[in-house]
N, C-alpha and C positions, 0 to 999 in steps of 0.2 A: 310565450310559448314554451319556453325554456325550464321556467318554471313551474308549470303544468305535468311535463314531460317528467321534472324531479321528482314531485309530487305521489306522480302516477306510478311509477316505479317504488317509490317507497309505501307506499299504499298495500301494492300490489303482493308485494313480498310480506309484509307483514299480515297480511289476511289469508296468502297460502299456506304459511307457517303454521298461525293459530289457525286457520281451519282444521289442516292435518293433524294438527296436536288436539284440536278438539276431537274430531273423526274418531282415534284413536280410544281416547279415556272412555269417548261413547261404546264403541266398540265392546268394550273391557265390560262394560254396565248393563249393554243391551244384549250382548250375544248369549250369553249361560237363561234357562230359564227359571223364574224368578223361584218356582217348586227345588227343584235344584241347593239352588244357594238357601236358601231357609235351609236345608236336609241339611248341607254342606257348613254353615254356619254355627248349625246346634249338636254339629256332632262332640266326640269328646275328644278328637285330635284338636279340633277348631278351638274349641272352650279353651283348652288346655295352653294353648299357643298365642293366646289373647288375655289369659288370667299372666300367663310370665312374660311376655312382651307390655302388658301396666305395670305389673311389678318390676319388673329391671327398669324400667322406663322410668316412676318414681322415685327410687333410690339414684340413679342415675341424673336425672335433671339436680335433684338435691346437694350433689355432690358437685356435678358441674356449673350450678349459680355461686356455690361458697368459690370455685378456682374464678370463675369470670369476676366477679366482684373484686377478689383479692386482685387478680392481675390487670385487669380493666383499670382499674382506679394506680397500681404503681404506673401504668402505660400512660396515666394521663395526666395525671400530679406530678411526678418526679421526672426528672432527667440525672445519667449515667452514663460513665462509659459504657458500651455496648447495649446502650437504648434499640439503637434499631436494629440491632442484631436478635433482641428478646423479640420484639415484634416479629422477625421475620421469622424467628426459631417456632413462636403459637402460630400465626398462619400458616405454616408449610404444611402440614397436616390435610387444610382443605385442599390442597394442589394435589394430594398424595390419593392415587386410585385406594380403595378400600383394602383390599386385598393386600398390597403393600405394607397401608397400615397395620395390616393385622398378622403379618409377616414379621416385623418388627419389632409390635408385643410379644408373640410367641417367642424370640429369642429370649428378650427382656424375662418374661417370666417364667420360661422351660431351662434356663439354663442359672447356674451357678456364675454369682452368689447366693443374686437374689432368688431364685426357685427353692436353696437350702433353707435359708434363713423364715422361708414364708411356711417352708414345710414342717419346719421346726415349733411353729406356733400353731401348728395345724390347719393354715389357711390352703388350699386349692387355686390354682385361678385356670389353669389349661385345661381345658377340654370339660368344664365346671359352668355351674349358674353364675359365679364369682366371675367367670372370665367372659360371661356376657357384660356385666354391669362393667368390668374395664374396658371391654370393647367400646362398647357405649360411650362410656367418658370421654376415654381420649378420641374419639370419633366425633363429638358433640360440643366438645368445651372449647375446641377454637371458632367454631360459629357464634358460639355463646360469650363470646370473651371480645369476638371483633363487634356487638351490638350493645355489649355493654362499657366495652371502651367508648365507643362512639357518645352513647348516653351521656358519659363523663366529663368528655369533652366539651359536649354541649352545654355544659353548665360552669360559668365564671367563678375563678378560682376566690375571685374578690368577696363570695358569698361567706365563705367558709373563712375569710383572711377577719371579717365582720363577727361572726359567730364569734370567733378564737380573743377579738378585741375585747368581746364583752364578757372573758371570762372561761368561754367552754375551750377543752383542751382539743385536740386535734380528733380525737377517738369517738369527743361527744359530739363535733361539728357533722363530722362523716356522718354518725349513727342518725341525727338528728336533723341537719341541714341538707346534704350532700343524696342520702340514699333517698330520702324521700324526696325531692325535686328528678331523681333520676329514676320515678318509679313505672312510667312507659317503657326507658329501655329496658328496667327490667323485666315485666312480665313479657316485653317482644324478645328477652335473652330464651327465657324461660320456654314458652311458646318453641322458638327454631331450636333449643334442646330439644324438647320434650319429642318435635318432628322429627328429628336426626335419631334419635335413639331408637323410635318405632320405626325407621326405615333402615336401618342399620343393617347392613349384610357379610358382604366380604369380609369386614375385620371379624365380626362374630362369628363367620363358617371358622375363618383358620385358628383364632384364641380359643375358643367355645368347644369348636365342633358343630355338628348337625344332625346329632343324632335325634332319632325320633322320638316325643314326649317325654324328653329330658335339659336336650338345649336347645326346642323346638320355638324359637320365635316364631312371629308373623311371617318377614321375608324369605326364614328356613319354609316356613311349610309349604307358600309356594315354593320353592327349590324343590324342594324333596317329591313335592307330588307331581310338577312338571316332567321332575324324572322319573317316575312313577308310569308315566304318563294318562295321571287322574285330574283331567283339566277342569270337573267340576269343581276340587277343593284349591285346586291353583286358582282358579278365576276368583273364584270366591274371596280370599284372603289377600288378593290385587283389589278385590269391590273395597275390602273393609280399608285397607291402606290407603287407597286415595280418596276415603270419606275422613280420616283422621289426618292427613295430609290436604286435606280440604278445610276443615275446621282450622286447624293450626295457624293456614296463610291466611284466613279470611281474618283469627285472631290476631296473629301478627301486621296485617294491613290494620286494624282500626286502632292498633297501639302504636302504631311506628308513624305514624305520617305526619307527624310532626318530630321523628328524630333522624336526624341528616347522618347515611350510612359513609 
């Protein structure tokens, strides 16, 4: 009886949960009509805001598989003093509300040294396309760095100890043994970049900005027209995010389930 009653309970709450969370995304899909969002999707705020949310997104994933890989692989081959400390210094990031994060960059690169030094070569990053693709990064690369650690882990040091026996150096083992056995965790790295970057908000409002059809990603233009109060192009661009937030998890489930997170 006892055990029924546990059952029942956990059953119960988990089916009000994902009902309501489904309810919701339905919400978001069925409410706007469908004439609408076609109008709202082919306009040229919308285009525009979907042509630079792929692109920061590209450059961005690109940039955060070379720091996962790099750092993945010293988190899981090596030991150091203050090993767990580097661990804890890449995660905290995801603990860190968006905004925070993006409060932190803007010191980072609005103020001197580094603001002089970057001005000096004529790079931009505040309130810049530049300073979307950072936001991006540092918002995306400890998700991508704790799935491609794991990857790593998952595969026996003794492979690569074999490779090296027979000659290859440490560089060719990696490039040859090492990254291709660990190539699920990479494309599941890949995949939750690629989602963090197109969902990306708070750190992009404050490094970036939000200005309109210039540092207008997908999550700005819902922002901006919510306060607008133009809920066709708000909905709209919430439709488009949890179809590409849709793809990525269904991507990332059929590459990951066989790598222990």
């Amino acid at each position: 009886m006892g055990n029924r009653i546990f059952k029942a309970i956990l059953a119960g709450v988990t089916v009000v949960f994902v009902g309501m969370l489904l309810w919701a995304m339905l919400s978001l899909i069925f409410m706007p009509s469908w004439a609408e969002v076609v109008e709202s999707a082919l306009s040229e705020e919308m285009l525009y805001s979907i042509w630079l949310s792929l692109t920061t997104s590209a450059i961005s994933v690109a940039v955060v598989m070379f720091l996962a890989v790099s750092i993945g692989y010293v988190l899981a081959r090596f030991r150091f003093p203050g090993h767990q400390l580097l661990r804890t210094v890449v995660d905290l990031p995801m603990a860190f509300p968006e905004l925070v994060l993006g409060l932190c960059l803007l010191l980072l690169f609005g103020q001197e040294p580094l603001a002089g030094w970057l001005k000096q070569i004529g790079i931009d990053i505040v309130f810049s396309k530049n300073g979307i693709v950072i936001a991006q990064i540092f918002t995306a690369a400890p998700y991508a760095t704790r799935v491609v650690y794991a990857a790593f882990c998952s595969i026996n040091p003794r492979y690569e100890m074999v490779a090296r026996s027979l000659g290859c150096g440490q560089w060719t083992a990696f490039w040859k043994v090492t990254l291709p056995m660990a190539k699920g965790g990479l494309f599941a790295g890949a995949v939750i970049a690629f989602s963090r970057c197109m969902g990306c908000f708070g750190t992009v409002l404050i490094l970036a900005g939000g200005t309109r059809m210039f540092t207008e990603t997908l999550p700005i233009t819902l922002y901006l027209n919510i306060s607008y109060g133009n809920l066709g192009m708000a909905m709209t661009s919430g439709i488009i995010l949890i179809l590409i937030s849709l793809g990525a998890i269904v991507t990332f489930e059929v590459l990951t389930h066989e790598v222990v997170l």
